[in-house]
C-alpha positions as CSV (number, residue, x, y, z in Angstrom):
1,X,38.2,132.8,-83.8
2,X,39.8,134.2,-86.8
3,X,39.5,133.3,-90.4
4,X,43.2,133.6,-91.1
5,X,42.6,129.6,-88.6
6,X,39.7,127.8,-89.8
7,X,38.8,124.9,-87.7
8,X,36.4,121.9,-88.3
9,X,35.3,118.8,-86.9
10,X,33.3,115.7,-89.3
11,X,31.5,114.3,-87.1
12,X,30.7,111.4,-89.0
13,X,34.6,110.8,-89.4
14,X,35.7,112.0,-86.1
15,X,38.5,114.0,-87.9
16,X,39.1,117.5,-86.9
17,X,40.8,119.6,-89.2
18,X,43.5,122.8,-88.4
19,X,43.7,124.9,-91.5
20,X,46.2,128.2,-91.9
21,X,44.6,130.4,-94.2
22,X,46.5,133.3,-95.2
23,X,47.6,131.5,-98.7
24,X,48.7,135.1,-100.2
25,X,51.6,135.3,-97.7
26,X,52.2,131.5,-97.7
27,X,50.4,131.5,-94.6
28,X,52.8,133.2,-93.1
29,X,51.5,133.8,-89.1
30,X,51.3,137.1,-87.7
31,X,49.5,137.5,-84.1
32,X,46.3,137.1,-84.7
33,X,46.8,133.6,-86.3
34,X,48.9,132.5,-83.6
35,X,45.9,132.9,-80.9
36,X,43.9,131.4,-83.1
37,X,45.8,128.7,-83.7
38,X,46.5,128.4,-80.2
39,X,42.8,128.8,-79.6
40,X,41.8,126.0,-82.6
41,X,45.0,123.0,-80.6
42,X,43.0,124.1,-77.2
43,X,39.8,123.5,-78.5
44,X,40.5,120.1,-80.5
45,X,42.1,119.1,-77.3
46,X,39.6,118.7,-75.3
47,X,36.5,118.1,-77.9
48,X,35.7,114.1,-77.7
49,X,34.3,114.6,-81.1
50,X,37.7,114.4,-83.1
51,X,39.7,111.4,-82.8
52,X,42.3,112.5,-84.7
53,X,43.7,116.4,-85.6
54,X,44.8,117.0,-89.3
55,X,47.3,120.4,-90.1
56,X,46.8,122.0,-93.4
57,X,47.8,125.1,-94.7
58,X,45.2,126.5,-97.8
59,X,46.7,127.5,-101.0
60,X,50.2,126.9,-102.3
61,X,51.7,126.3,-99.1
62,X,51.7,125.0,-95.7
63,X,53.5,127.8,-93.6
64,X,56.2,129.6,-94.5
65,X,57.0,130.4,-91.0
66,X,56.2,134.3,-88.8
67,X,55.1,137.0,-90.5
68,X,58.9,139.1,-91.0
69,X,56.7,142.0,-92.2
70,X,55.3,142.5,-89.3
71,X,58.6,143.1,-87.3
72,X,59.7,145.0,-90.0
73,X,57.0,147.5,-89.7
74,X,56.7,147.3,-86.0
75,X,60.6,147.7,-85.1
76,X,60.7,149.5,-82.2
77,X,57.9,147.3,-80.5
78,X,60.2,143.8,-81.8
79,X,60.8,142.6,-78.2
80,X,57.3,143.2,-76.7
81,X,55.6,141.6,-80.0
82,X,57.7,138.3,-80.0
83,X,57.0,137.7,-76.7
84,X,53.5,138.2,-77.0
85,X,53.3,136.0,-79.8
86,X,55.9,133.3,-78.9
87,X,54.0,132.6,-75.6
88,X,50.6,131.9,-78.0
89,X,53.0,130.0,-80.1
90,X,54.1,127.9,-76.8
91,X,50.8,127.4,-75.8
92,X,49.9,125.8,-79.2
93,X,53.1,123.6,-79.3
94,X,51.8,122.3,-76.0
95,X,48.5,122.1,-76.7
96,X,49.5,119.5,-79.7
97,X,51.8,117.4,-77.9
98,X,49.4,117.3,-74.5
99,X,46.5,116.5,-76.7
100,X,45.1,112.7,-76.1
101,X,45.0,112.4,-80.1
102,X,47.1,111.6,-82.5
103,X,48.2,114.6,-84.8
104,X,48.8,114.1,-88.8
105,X,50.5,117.7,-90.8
106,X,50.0,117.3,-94.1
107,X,52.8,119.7,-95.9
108,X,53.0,120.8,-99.3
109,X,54.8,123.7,-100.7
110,X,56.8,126.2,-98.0
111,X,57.4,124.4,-94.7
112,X,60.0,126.9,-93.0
113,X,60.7,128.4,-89.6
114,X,57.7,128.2,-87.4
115,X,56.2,125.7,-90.1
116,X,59.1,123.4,-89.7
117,X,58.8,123.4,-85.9
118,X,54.9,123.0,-85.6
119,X,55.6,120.0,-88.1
120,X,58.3,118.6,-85.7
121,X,56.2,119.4,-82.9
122,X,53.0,116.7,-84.2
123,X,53.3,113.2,-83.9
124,X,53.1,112.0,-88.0
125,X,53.9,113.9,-90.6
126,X,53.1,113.6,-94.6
127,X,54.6,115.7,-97.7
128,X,54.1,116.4,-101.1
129,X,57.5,115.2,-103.1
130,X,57.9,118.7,-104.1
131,X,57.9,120.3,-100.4
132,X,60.8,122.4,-99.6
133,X,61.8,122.9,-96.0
134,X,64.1,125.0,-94.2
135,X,64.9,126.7,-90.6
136,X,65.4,130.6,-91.8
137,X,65.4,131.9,-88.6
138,X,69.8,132.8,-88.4
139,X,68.5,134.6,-91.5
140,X,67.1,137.0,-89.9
141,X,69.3,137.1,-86.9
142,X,67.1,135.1,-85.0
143,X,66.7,131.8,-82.7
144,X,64.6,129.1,-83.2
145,X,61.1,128.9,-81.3
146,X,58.3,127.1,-81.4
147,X,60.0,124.1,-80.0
148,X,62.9,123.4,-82.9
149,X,65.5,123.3,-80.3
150,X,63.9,121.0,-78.4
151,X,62.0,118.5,-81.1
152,X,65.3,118.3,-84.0
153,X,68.0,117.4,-81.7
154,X,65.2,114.4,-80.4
155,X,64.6,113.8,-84.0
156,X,67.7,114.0,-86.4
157,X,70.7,114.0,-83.8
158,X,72.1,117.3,-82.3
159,X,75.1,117.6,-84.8
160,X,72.4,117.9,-87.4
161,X,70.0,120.3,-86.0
162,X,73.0,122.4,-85.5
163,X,73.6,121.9,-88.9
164,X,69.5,122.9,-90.3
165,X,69.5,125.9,-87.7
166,X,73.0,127.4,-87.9
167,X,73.4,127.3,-91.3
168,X,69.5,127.3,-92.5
169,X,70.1,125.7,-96.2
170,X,66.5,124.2,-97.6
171,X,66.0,121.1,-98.3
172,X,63.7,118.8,-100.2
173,X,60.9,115.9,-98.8
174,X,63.4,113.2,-99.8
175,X,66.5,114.7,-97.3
176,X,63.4,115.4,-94.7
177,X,61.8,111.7,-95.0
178,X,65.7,110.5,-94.4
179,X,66.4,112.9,-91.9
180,X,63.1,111.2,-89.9
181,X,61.2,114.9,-89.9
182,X,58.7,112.9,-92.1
183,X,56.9,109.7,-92.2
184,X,55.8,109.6,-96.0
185,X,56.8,111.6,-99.2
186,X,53.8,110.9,-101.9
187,X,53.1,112.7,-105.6
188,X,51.6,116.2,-105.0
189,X,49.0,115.0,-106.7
190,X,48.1,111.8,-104.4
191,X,48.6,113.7,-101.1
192,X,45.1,114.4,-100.4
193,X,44.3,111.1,-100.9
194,X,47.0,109.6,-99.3
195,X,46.3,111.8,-95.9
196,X,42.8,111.1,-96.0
197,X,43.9,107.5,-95.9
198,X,46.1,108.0,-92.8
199,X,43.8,110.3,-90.8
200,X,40.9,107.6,-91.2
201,X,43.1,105.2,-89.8
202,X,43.8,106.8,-87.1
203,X,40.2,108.0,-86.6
204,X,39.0,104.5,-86.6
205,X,42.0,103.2,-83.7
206,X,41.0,102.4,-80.7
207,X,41.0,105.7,-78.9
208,X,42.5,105.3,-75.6
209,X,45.0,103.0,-76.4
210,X,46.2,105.8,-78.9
211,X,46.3,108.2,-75.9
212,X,47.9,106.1,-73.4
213,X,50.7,105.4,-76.0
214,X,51.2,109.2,-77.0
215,X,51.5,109.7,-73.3
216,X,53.8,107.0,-72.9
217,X,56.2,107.8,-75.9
218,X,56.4,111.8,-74.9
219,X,57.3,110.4,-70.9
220,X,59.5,108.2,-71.8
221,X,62.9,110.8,-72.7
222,X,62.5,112.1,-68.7
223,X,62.3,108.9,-67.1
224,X,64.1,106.0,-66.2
225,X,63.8,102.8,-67.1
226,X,62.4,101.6,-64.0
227,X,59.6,104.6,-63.8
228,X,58.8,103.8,-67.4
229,X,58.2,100.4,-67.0
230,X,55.7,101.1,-64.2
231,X,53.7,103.9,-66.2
232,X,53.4,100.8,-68.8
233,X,51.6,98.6,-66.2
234,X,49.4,101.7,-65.5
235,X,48.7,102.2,-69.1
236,X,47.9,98.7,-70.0
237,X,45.6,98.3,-67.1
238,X,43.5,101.5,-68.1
239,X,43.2,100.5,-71.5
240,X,42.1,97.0,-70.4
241,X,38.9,99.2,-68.9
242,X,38.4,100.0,-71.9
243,X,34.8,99.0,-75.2
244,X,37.9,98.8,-78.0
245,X,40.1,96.7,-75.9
246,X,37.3,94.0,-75.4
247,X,36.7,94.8,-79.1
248,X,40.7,93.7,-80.0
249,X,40.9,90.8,-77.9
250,X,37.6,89.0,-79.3
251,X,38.5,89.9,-82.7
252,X,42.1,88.9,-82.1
253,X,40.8,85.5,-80.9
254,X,37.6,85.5,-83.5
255,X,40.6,86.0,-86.3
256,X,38.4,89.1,-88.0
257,X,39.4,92.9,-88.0
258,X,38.4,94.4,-85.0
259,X,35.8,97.6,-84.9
260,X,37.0,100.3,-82.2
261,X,34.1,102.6,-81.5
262,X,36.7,105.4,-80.9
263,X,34.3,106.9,-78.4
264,X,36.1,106.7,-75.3
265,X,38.7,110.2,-75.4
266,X,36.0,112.2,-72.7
267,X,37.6,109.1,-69.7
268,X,41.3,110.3,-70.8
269,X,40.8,113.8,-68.8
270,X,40.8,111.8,-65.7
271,X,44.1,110.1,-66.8
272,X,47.7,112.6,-65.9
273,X,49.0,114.1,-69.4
274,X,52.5,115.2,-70.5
């Protein structure tokens, strides 16, 4: 895998870590850190080990969105190389949202184009206060990929993401946090701390109940009500199979915190995904 990705999972924590690396282009991703972010969502999606997947981006950024230079020097080829690259880029989006995990970016600096939409693509997102965001893609007389068409009109209203893609103006954490692209807006200077917090959280839930409601949530826009409430009662009774639902309702009833051993992702592969 390459080093422009760096993956890692704490064993001890269960937190696996995606980390964009190319911090003297803003992490800016050309092909060969879309495979191997592709490659890192694959492979955290099916290790047990990490309970929960944390996106960084090293240096002053978290991703400033595709490598323009590239194009720029590689014209002629424009067409073949964005669909190469944009089916890697699929692959990853899908990878997230499939994955029987909760997923926590935590953005700082740059967040534009393909940044924005891998942050709209995870499931909880954190920001520095002084993050500044924007969908630059009409800038360059291009579309949206990585899911943006799909995620912002879920997420802020389709009158606003026609708004954020037509016209591509930044905007600040505040404007994000309001717009719902964000869950928490915190000092620069507590946002390690802060997403550590978060991601241990998570890490310590109980596991398949996390999954099962992941699934549920993602369902839920293509089906009906009746469908939905059925895919509940399916849901409930697998987690009632489960060490951390025994753990709940004793502690529940015991009135102490309850300790989810977290243990139990390997049983999801049996259960249908997104």
């Amino acid at each position: 895998m390459s080093d422009k990705v760096v993956t890692g999972i704490d064993a001890e924590s269960g937190i696996g870590t995606i980390t964009f690396n190319r911090p003297q282009v803003l992490n800016a991703l050309d092909g060969e850190a879309i495979a191997s972010f592709r490659g890192a969502c694959e492979q955290l999606a099916d290790d047990a080990a990490a309970r929960v997947v944390v996106l960084r981006g090293a240096g002053p950024a978290f991703l400033s969105g595709g490598d323009v230079a590239v194009f720029h020097a590689n014209i002629a080829q424009a067409p073949a190389l964005a669909g190469r690259t944009i089916a890697d880029l699929n692959a990853a989006i899908l990878a997230l949202r499939r994955m029987p995990k909760p997923v926590l970016a935590v953005v700082h600096g740059a967040v534009a184009g393909a940044g924005l939409s891998i942050m709209a693509a995870v499931d909880l997102a954190i920001a520095a206060d002084n993050t500044r965001f924007a969908l630059a893609y009409s800038r360059i007389g291009a579309s949206p990929d990585g899911g943006a068409t799909y995620f912002l009109p879920r997420i802020v209203g389709l009158r606003k993401a026609l708004e954020l893609t037509l016209l591509a103006d930044p905007f600040d954490a505040v404007v994000a946090r309001d717009l719902g692209l964000l869950n928490w807006v915190v000092p620069s200077d507590q946002l390690d701390a802060q997403a550590a917090q978060v991601a241990r959280r998570l890490a310590d839930g109980p596991a398949i109940a996390y999954a099962e409601t992941k699934r549920l949530l993602n369902e839920s826009f293509g089906n009906g009500l009746p469908v939905q409430l059925a895919a509940e009662s399916d849901a409930f009774v697998e987690c009632a199979k489960s060490r951390d639902f025994a753990e709940g309702v004793a502690a529940f009833v015991e009135k102490r915190a309850a300790k989810f051993g977290g243990r139990e992702l390997s049983r999801i592969g049996r259960r249908k995904k997104q």
